[in-house]
C-alpha positions as CSV (number, residue, x, y, z in Angstrom):
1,X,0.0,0.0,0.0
2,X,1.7,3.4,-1.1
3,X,0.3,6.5,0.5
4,X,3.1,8.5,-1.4
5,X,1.4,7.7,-4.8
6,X,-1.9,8.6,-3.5
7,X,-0.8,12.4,-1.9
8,X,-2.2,15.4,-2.9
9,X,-2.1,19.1,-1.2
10,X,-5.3,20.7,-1.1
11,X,-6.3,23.5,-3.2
12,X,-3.9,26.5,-2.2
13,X,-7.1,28.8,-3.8
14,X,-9.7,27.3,-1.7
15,X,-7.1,27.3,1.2
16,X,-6.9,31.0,0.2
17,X,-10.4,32.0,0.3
18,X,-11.9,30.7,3.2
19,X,-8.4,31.9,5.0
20,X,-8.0,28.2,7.0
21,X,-5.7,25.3,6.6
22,X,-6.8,22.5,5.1
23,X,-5.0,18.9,5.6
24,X,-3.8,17.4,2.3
25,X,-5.9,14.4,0.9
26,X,-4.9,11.1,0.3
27,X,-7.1,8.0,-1.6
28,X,-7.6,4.9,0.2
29,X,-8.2,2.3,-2.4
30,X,-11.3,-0.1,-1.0
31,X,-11.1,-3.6,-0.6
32,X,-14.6,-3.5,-1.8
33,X,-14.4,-2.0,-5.0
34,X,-17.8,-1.0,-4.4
35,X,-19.1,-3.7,-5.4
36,X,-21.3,-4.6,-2.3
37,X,-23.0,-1.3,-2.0
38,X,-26.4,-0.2,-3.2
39,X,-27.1,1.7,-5.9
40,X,-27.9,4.6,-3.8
41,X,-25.0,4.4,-1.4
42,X,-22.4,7.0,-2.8
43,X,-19.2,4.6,-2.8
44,X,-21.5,2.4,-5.3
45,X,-19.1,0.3,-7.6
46,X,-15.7,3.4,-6.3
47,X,-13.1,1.6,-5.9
48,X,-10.9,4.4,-3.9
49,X,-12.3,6.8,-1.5
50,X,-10.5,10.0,-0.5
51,X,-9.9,10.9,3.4
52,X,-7.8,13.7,4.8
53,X,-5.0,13.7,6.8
54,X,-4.8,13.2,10.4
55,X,-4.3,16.2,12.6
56,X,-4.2,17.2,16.1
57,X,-8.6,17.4,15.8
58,X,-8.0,13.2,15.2
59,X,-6.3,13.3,18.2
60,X,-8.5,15.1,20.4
61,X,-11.0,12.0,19.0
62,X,-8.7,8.9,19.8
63,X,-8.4,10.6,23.2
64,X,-12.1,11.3,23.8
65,X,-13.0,9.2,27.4
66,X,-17.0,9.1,25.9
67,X,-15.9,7.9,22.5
68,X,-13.8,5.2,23.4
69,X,-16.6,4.0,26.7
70,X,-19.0,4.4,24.0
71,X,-16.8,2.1,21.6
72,X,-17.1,4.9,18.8
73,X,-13.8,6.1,18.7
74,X,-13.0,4.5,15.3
75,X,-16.9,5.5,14.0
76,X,-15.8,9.4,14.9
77,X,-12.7,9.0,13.3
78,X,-13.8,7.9,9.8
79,X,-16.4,10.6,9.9
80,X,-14.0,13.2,10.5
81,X,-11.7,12.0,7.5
82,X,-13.8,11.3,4.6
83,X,-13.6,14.0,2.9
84,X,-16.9,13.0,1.5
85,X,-19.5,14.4,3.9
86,X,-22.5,12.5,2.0
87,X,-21.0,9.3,3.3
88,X,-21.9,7.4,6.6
89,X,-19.4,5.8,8.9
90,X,-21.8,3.2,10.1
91,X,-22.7,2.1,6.1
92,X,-19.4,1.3,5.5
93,X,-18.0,-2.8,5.1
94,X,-16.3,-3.6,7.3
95,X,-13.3,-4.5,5.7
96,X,-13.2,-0.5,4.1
97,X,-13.6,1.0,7.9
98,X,-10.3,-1.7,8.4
99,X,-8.5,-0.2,5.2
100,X,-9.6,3.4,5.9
101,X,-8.6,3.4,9.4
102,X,-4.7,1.6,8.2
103,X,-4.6,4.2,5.8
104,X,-5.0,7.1,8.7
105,X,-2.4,5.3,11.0
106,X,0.8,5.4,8.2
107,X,-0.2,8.6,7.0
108,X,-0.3,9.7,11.2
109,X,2.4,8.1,12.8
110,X,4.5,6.2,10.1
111,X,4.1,2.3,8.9
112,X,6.4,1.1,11.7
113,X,4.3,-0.9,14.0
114,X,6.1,-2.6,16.9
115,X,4.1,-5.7,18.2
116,X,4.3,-8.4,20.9
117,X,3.1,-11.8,20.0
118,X,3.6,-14.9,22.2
119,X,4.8,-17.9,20.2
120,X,1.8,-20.9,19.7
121,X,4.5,-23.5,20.0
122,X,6.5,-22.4,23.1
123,X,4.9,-19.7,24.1
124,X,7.7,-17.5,24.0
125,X,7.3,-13.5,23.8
126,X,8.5,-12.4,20.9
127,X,9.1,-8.5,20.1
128,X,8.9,-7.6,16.4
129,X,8.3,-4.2,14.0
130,X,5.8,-4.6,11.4
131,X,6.0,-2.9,8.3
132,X,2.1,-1.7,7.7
133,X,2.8,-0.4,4.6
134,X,3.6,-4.2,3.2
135,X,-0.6,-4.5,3.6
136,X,-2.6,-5.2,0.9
137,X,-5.9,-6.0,0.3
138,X,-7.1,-9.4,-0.4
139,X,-7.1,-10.6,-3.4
140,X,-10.2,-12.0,-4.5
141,X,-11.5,-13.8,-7.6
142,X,-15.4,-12.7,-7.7
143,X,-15.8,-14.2,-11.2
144,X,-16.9,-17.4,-9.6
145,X,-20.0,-15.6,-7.2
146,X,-23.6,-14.2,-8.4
147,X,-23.2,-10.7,-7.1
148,X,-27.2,-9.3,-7.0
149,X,-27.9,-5.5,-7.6
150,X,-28.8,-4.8,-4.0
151,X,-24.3,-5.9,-3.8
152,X,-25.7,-9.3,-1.8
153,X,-23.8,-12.6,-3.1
154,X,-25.9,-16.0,-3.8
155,X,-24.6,-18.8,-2.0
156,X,-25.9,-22.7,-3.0
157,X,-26.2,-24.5,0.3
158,X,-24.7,-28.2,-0.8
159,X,-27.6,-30.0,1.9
160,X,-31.1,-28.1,1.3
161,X,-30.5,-27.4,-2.5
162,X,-31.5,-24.1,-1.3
163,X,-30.0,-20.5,-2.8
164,X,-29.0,-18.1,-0.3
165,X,-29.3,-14.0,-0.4
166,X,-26.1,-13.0,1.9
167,X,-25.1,-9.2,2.4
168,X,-21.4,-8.0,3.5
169,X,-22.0,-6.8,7.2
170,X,-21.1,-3.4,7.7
171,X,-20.2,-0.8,10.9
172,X,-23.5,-1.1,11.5
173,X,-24.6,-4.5,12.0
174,X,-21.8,-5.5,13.8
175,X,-22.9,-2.6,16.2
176,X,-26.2,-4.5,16.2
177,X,-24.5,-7.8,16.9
178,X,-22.3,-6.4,19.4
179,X,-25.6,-4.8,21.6
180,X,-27.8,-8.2,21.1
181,X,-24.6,-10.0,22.9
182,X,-24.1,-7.4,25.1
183,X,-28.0,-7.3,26.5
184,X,-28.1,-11.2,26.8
185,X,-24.7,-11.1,28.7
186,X,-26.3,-8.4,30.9
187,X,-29.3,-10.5,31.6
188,X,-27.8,-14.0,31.4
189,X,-29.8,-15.5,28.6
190,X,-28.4,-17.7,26.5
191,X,-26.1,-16.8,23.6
192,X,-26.8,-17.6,19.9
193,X,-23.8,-16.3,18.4
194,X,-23.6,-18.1,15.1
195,X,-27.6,-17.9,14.4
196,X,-27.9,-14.2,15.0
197,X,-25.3,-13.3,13.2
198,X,-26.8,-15.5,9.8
199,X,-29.8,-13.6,10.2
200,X,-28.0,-10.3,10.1
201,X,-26.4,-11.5,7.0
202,X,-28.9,-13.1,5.4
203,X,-31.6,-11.6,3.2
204,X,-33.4,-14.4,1.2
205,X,-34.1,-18.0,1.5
206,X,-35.2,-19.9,-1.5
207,X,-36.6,-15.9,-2.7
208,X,-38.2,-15.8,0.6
209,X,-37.8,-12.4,2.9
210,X,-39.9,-12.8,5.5
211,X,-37.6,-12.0,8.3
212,X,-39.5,-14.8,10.7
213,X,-38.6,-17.4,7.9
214,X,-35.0,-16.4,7.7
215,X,-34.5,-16.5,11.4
216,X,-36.0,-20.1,11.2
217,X,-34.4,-21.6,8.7
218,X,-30.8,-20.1,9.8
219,X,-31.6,-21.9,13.4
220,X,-32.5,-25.0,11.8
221,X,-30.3,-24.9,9.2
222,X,-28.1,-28.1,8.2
223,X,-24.6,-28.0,9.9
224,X,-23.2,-29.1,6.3
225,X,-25.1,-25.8,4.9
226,X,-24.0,-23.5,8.1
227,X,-20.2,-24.8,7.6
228,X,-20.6,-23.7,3.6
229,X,-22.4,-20.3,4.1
230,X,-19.8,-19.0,6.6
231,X,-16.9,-20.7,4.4
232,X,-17.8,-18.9,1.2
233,X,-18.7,-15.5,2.9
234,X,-14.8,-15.5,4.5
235,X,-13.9,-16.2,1.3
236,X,-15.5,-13.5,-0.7
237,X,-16.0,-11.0,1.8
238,X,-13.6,-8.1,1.3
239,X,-10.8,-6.9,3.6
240,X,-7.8,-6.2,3.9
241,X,-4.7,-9.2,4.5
242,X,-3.6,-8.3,7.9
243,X,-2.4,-11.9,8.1
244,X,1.8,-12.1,9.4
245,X,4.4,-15.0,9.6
246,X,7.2,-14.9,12.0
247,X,9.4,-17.4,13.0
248,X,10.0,-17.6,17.0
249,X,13.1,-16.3,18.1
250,X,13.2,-19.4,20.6
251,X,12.1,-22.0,19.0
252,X,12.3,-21.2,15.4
253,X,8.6,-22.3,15.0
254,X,7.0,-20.5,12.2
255,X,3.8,-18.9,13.7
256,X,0.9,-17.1,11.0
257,X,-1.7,-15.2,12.4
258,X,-3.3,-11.9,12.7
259,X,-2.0,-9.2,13.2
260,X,-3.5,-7.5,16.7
261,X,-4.6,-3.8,16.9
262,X,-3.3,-2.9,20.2
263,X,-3.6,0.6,22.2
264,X,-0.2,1.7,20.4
265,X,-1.7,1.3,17.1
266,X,-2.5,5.1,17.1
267,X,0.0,5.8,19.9
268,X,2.8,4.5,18.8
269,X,5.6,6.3,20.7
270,X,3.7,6.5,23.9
């Protein structure tokens, strides 16, 4: 990912006439491509979207005690960098929030990114600087998947014979997800993990929409059906490859995993 390639200064006229600074622009290409938005949602089929500069008013956000409580430090954040106003944080796949918010951090503080990660072999701590600018979206072959106007993939579940309507979640249904499990946690019902979040992601069964049918059918649903849906949607959904190898330093066991956001993402000389 090259920031450098994607710079440019704002408008010195503008700049000029309304007699303020304004931070220079860089474009965020989208894992996305647009593909998975509606027709009315204005990253439709863009494959870049353009977001401003970090400044000292970011900072004032990552810092923000409500924000963070509230877990909408990140939501805050996009909005104030999108440079399009028209477009809403919470409508935005998740894996362009991901790429958007990478993006802020190397043109912020750098891509150096020092980490700690404990060995799965030994267990041995292991201190290492990541190169964020190395990321890159996933590359994805969509040739093979029915993509429907409304940007939802068909899936063909192998056990029912039944076609599937799936959307790409967004900011905000995994807000949605994240209150359901926080409200049953508060009043110690049961969780349902896997079921709620199929009926947040899916939108037709057979060409049925009735949301009572989709919630049954997702409960009952084949574990043979269940195993393909969520292995096809990790395989098409886009994001970007924040997969790392590293060989332990005491061991030598080669460990591949994610790599974890931690509080010195955006802080990183704190």
């Amino acid at each position: 990912m090259s920031n450098a390639e994607n710079f440019a200064f704002p408008d010195k006229v503008q700049q000029q006439n309304h007699q303020q600074y304004t931070p220079p622009v860089d474009i965020v290409e989208l894992p996305s491509e647009g593909k998975f938005y509606p027709s009315d949602h204005p990253l439709h089929n863009k494959k870049t979207v353009e977001i401003y500069y970090m400044t000292t008013k970011q900072e004032d956000i990552l810092v923000n005690t409500a924000y963070n409580k509230a877990g909408i430090v990140f939501d805050k954040l996009i909005e104030s960098i999108l440079v399009d106003r028209s477009i809403n944080p919470d409508s935005l796949l998740t894996g362009d929030r991901s790429a958007i918010i990478l993006n802020a951090r190397i043109n912020g503080y750098g891509a150096d990114y020092g980490v700690r990660m404990s060995c799965e072999h030994c267990y041995n701590l292991n201190d290492l600087e990541l190169d964020l600018s190395k990321v890159e979206n996933k590359q994805i072959d969509y040739s093979k998947i029915k993509i429907t106007p409304e940007g939802n993939i068909v899936i063909d579940l192998p056990k029912t014979k039944i076609k599937v309507e799936v959307k790409m979640l967004t900011g905000a249904d995994e807000k949605e997800l994240y209150e359901k499990t926080s409200a049953k946690e508060k009043y110690n019902l049961p969780q349902q993990a896997i079921t709620e979040r199929y009926s947040q992601m899916v939108k037709s069964v057979g060409g049925k929409t009735d949301p009572v049918y989709i919630s049954n059918f997702v409960s009952n649903m084949p574990i043979l059906d269940s195993r393909t849906l969520r292995k096809t949607y990790y395989e098409y959904v886009p994001d970007i490859d924040f997969t790392y190898k590293y060989e332990c330093k005491s061991c030598e066991h080669v460990n591949e995993g994610g790599v974890p956001v931690l509080g010195n993402f955006f802080w990183p000389d704190e």
